[in-house]
LOTORVEX-718207 format. One record per residue (C-alpha): x, y, z. Coordinates in steps of 0.2 Angstrom, whole numbers, plus 2048, in hexadecimal, padded with zeros to 3 digits. Layout:
<atoms>
XYZ/...
</atoms>
This chain:
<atoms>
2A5786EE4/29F793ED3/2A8788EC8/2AD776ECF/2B0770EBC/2BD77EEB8/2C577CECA/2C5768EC7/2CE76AEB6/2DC773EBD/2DE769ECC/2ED75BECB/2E7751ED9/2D674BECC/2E373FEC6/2E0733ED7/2CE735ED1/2CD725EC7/2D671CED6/2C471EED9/2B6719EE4/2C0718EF2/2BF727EF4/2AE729EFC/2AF73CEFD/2A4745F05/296752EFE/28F753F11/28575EF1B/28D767F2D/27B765F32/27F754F36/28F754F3C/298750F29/2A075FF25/29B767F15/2AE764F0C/2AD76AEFA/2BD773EF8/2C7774EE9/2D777EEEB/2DC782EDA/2EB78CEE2/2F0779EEB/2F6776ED9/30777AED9/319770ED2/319763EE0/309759EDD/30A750EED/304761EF5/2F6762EED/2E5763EF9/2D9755EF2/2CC759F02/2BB758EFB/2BB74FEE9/2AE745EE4/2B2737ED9/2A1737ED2/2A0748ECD/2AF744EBE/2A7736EB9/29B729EBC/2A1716EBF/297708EBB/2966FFECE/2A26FEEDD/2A76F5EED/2AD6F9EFD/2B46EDF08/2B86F3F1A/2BD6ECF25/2BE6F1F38/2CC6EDF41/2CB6E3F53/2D36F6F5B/2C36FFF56/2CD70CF4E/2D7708F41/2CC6FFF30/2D46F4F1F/2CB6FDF13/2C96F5F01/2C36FDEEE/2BD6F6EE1/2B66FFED3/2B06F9EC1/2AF707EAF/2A8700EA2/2A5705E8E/2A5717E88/2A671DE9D/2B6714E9A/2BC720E8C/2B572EE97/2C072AEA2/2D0727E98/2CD739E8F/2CA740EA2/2DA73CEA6/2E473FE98/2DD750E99/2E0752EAB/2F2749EAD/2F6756E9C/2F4765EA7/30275EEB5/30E75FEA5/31374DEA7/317744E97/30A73FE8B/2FD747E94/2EE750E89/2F2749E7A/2E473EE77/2EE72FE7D/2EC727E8E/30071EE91/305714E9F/312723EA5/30172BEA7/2FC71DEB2/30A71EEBA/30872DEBF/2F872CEC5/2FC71CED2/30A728ED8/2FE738EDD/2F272BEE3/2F3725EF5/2FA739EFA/2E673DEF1/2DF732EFB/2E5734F0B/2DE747F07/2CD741F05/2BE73FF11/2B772DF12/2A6734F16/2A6725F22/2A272AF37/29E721F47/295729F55/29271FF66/28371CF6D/27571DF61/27472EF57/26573BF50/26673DF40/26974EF3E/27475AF4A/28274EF4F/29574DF4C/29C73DF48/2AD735F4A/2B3739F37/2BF728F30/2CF730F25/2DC724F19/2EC724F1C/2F8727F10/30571AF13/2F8709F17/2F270FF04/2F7706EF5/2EF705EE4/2EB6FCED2/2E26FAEC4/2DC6F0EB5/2DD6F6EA3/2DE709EA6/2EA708E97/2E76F8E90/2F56EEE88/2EE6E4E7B/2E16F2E75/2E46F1E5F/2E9703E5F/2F8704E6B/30870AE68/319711E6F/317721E78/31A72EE6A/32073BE77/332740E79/33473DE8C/32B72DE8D/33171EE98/33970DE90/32D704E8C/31E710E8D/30E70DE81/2FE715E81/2EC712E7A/2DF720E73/2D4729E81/2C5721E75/2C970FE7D/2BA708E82/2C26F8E8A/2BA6F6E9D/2C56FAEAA/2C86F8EBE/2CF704ECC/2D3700EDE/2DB703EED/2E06F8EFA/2EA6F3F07/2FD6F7F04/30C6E9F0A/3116E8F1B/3026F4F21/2F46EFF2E/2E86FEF29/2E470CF1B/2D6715F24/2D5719F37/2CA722F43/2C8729F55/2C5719F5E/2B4717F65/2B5719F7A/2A8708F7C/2B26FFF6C/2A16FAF67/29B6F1F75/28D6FDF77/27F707F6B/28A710F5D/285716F4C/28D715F3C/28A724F2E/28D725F1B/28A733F10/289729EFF/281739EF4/287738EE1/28D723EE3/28271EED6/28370BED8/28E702EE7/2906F5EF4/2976FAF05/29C6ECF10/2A06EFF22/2A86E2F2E/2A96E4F3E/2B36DEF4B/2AE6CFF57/2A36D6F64/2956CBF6E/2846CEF69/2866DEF5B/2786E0F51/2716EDF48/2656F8F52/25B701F45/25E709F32/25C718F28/25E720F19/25B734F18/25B73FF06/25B751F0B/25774CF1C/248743F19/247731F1D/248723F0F/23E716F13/23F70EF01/250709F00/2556F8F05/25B6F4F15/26E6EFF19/2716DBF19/2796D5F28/2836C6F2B/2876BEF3D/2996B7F36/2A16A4F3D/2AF6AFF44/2A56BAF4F/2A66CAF44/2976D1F3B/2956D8F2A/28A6E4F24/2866E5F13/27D6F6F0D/2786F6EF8/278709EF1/26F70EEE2/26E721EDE/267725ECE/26D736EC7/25B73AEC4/25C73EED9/269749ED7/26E753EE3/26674EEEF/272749EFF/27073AF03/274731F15/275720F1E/27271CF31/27470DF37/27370AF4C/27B6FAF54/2786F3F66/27F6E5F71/26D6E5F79/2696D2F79/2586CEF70/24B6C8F77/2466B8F6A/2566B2F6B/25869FF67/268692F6B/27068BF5C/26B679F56/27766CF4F/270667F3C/26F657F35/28065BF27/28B65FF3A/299650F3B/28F644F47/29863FF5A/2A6638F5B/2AC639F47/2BC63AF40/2C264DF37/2D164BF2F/2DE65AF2E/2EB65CF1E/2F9661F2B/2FE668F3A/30067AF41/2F0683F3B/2E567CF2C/2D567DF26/2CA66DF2C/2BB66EF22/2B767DF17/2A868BF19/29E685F0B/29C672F17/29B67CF28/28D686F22/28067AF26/286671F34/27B67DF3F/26E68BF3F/26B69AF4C/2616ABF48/26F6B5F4E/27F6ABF45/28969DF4E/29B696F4F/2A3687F55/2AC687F67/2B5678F6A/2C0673F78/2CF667F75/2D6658F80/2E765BF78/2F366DF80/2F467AF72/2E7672F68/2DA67FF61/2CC686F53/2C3693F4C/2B9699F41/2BC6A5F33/2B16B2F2A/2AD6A7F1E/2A7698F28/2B768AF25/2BB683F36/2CD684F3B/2D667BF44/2EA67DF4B/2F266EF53/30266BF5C/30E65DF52/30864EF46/2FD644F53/2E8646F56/2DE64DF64/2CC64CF68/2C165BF6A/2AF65FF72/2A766DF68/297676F6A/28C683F61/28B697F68/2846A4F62/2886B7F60/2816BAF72/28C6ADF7A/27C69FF79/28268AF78/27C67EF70/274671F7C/27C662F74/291662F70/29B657F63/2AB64DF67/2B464DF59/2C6647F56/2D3651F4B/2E364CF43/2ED646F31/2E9636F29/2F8631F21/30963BF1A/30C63AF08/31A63AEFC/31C638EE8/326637EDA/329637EC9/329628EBE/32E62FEAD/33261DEA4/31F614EAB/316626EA9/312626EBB/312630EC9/317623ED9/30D62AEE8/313620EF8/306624F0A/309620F1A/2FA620F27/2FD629F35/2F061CF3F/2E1628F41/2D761CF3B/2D9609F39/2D560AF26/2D1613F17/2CD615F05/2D7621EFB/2D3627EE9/2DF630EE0/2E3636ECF/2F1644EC7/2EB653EC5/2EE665EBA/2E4673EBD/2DC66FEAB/2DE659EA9/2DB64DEB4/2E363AEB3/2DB62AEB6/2D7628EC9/2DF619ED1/2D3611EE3/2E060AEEF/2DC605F01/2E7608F0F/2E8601F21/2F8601F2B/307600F20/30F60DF15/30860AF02/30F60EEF1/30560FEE0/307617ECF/2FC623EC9/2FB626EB6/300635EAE/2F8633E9D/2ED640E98/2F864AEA2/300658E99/31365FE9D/31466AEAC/311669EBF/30665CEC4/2FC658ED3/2F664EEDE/2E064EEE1/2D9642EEB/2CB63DEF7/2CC630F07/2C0628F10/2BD61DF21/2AF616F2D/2AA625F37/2B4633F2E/2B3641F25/2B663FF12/2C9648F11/2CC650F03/2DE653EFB/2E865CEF2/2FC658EF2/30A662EEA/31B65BEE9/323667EDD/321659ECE/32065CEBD/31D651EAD/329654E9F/327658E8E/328648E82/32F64FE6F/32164FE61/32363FE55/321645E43/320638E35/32163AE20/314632E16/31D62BE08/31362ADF6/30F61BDED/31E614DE7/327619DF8/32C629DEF/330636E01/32B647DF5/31E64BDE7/327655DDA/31A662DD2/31C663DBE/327671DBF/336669DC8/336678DD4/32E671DE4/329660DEB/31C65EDF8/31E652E07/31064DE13/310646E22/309644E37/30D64BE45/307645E55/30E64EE67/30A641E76/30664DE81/2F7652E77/302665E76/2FF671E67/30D66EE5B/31867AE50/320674E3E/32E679E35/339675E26/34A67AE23/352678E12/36067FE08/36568CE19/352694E19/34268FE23/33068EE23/32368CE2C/31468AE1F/30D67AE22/2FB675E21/2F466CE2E/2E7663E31/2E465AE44/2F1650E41/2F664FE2E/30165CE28/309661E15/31366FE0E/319674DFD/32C675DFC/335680DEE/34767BDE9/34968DDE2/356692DF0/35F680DED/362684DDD/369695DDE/37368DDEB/37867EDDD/373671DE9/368663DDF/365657DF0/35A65CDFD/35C658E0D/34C65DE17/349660E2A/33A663E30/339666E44/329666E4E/329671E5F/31B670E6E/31767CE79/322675E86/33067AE79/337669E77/33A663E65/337654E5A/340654E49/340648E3A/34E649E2A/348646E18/353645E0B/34E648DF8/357641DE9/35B64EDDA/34C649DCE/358649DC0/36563EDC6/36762DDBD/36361FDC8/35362DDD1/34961FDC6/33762BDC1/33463BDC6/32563CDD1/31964ADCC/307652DD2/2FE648DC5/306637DC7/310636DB4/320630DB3/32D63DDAB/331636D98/33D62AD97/34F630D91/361633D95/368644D9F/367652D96/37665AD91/37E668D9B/37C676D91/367670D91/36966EDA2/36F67FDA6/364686D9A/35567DDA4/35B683DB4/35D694DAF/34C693DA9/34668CDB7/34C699DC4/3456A7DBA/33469CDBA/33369BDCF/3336ADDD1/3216ACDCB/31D69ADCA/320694DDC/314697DEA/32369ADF7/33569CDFB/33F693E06/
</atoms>
């Protein structure tokens, strides 16, 4: 422990560091039953990385994030948890953190490393040394049954496992920073790129759940699983801003006991008490806000909290509110199997309880059921396309009714179809009741995540019904369905249908304003360019690209304005080419790629029955006859040299 900054330079496994908070490792007292788990084996650092012992690393002894959260959740088997990461580096401890690793990664030897450039082989290699980190470290998370002294005490210490771990980030290399470029070192990666340690842009690490896993972190199952007192424990010294949430699994009655916070051993009583939430699906979460200036530092800081299944004595029944659906009403469902009836944010205030409440309802129908998730939407799982009733009453955490139940009745409204109607710019949306209710109003409009259409009200009783909806104001892409549906003694419905449509792209119309005397171009006084102006208009209301091809070349350098456009055209190329008539395409493209393209042709200026030429300042050319060929060719050899310096582009 002399020199934990030296040993910490040397030691390969700081490169999980930045997968960061989640880390939780422990600087812990053995008085208490944490062990005191420092240890930094500088010899651990040998050629396989994976080997190397990460038991004791602090992520807040590198660096200092700006805020973190924790997200765990405790499995139903009380011994296994789904533990989640989250942790935001902003401004220059951004760039500290970048340089950190450069320097660190540099000293495995891999690629790019220490140079002062953070790569994404870098990055790489820091997601792959990771989860083995991890798994190495101490969570400084414990459980003790049956309600624990603070001091003295050894507690059921939670490990991560290697496997359930997976892990990202946000902008540790960040791919549009204005000083990126290609990996200048010899063994880099296809494709690799890299951005100065200096970067200052924010950046995110986390770990979470990996595919096809049910856990991350684990523990010595508690013998009562929680239905009796037990203590939670956290050492939280050096985590200078977090939110730890703990959920925990459905148990009757669990509350919290009592609280504290110790610093050296001493109680805490400053520091704000845990938050905690009776969930709709039985769970409770507990919410614990830590704030840990450096000025305290390094004082070892503790949390205790004690739960019980005791029940309290001023518990009250839960009360239906006045927002609850009344007795005997309609609540449609969008389906069958299970879906989501009405959503938390409505269910919320259908009742109150001092200890939490959820809905247990009993269905006339067989295989009929509901619940209640964590974040209050009430779900219900039905058997087929038809509808069955349902009485439902309130209960609490400690198993108490309501003294008053609902009937309610469950099913689908109506089935649905659509399609589309390119040629009437209409999408054709065709519902068939299913007879829930004997009739309802319908309101309906095509939808895009960004544009709505005109909404059309229909009402429907018995019989399948078609209507159009518009598509104006639509633009090309998928579109939607959005709708609401109401009826005597129902809940409103609320709809959103897919049917895999999409609206196709219409071609830009672009048109040529001709001059005065119909004249398509307006030569300049040179007789090197003309200039044409024109509209372009896309019905889709999409951005539009111009361009003009002439004489084999291209541009693209029109000015526009809304929907006006002009450009200067120079014949230079023509000429070299000894083409005289101009044949002009200009093409406008949306950003659905499709294209719109309008031909002008333009008439040599100097041929015989081309009438005036047309110039900038509105003068006829003097009248006269052709000149001869050798003026002619000495004109045009005058002219060419003249539109290296004269004209404003070429073509």
């Amino acid at each position: 422990m002399a020199d934990v900054n030296t040993r910490l330079k040397i030691s390969s496994l700081i490169l999980s560091v930045i997968l960061l908070m989640m880390t939780l490792s422990p600087i812990q007292q053995q008085e208490n039953g944490f062990e005191e788990n420092i240890i930094l084996d500088a010899e651990a650092r040998e050629d396989d990385v994976g080997q190397v012992n990460c038991s004791g690393l602090t992520f807040e002894d590198l660096f200092d994030y700006d805020f973190a959260s924790f997200d765990i959740n405790i499995l139903d088997d009380w011994a296994t948890v789904d533990y989640y990461a989250n942790s935001w580096v902003n401004g220059s401890n951004a760039a500290t953190v970048r340089e950190n690793l450069d320097e660190l990664i540099g000293s495995q030897d891999v690629p790019g490393g220490g140079n002062g450039w953070l790569s994404t082989d870098e990055r790489d290699a820091v997601r792959a040394i990771g989860p083995d980190c991890i798994a190495d470290m101490d969570t400084r998370i414990g459980l003790k049954e049956g309600v624990a002294p603070r001091h003295g005490v050894e507690f059921n210490q939670w490990s991560f496992i290697q496997d359930g771990i997976a892990l990202d980030e946000v902008s540790l290399v960040p791919s549009d920073h204005e000083e990126k470029r290609t990996c200048q070192n010899l063994l880099a990666s296809n494709g690799c790129y890299e951005v100065p340690v200096s970067a200052t842009d924010d950046l995110e690490i986390s770990m979470f759940l990996a595919d096809g896993k049910t856990h991350n972190t684990e523990f010595n199952q508690l013998p009562n699983k929680g239905v009796s007192n037990f203590t939670l424990a956290i050492n939280v010294t050096n985590v200078t801003d977090a939110i730890f949430v703990f959920t925990f699994p459905q148990t009757q009655g669990l509350r919290m006991l009592d609280f504290s916070t110790m610093d050296d051993g001493v109680q805490n009583d400053a520091l704000e008490t845990p938050v905690i939430e009776n969930l709709p699906n039985g769970r409770m979460r507990v919410s614990i806000d830590v704030e840990y200036p450096t000025s305290n530092y390094p004082v070892i800081r503790e949390i205790f909290i004690d739960f019980t299944t005791l029940e309290v004595e001023d518990n009250d029944i839960p009360i239906w509110s006045s927002s609850a659906p009344d007795d005997g009403m309609v609540i449609p469902l969008s389906g069958d199997g299970t879906v989501v009836a009405v959503d938390g944010e409505n269910t919320e205030n259908w009742a109150s309880d001092n200890h939490g409440w959820t809905l247990d309802c009993d269905f006339v129908e067989d295989g009929w059921s509901s619940q209640m998730d964590a974040d209050g939407a009430f779900i219900i799982t039905s058997v087929g396309t038809g509808s069955s009733q349902a009485t439902c009453n309130l209960k609490d955490t400690y198993g108490e009714y309501s003294e008053l139940s609902r009937t309610w009745t469950f099913g689908q409204l109506f089935s649905s179809s659509a399609v589309m109607n390119e040629a009437s710019e209409e999408l054709e949306f065709t519902i068939t009741p299913t007879g829930l209710v004997g009739e309802m109003t319908i309101m309906a409009h095509a939808h895009q995540s960004e544009n709505m259409a005109d909404a059309k009200t229909i009402t429907v009783a018995t019989s399948e019904i078609t209507t159009g909806l518009s598509l104006k104001k639509l633009r090309p892409g998928a579109v939607l369905i959005m709708g609401t549906a109401d009826a005597t003694n129902m809940m409103t419905y609320s709809f959103m249908l897919n049917f895999g449509l999409e609206k196709s792209s219409s071609p830009p119309v672009i048109e040529l304003v001709t001059g005065i005397s119909q004249e398509n171009a307006t030569w300049d006084e040179s007789g090197l360019k003309f200039t044409l102006k024109g509209t372009v208009i896309d019905p889709d209301g999409e951005e539009v690209t111009l361009l003009l091809s002439l004489c084999g070349g291209s541009t693209t350098d029109f000015t526009q304005v809304g929907t006006n456009w002009e450009i200067d055209v120079s014949i230079a190329s023509c000429m070299q080419q000894g083409i005289t008539e101009y044949d002009v395409i200009i093409s406008a493209t949306d950003e659905s790629g499709v294209i719109g393209t309008l031909s002008v042709f333009i008439p040599d200026p100097y041929a015989e029955d081309n009438g005036d030429i047309i110039i900038d300042d509105g003068k006829p050319s003097e009248e006269g006859g052709l000149p001869s060929l050798s003026m002619l060719s000495t004109l045009i050899i005058t002219l060419l040299a003249m539109a290296f310096w004269q004209r404003k582009q070429y073509l």
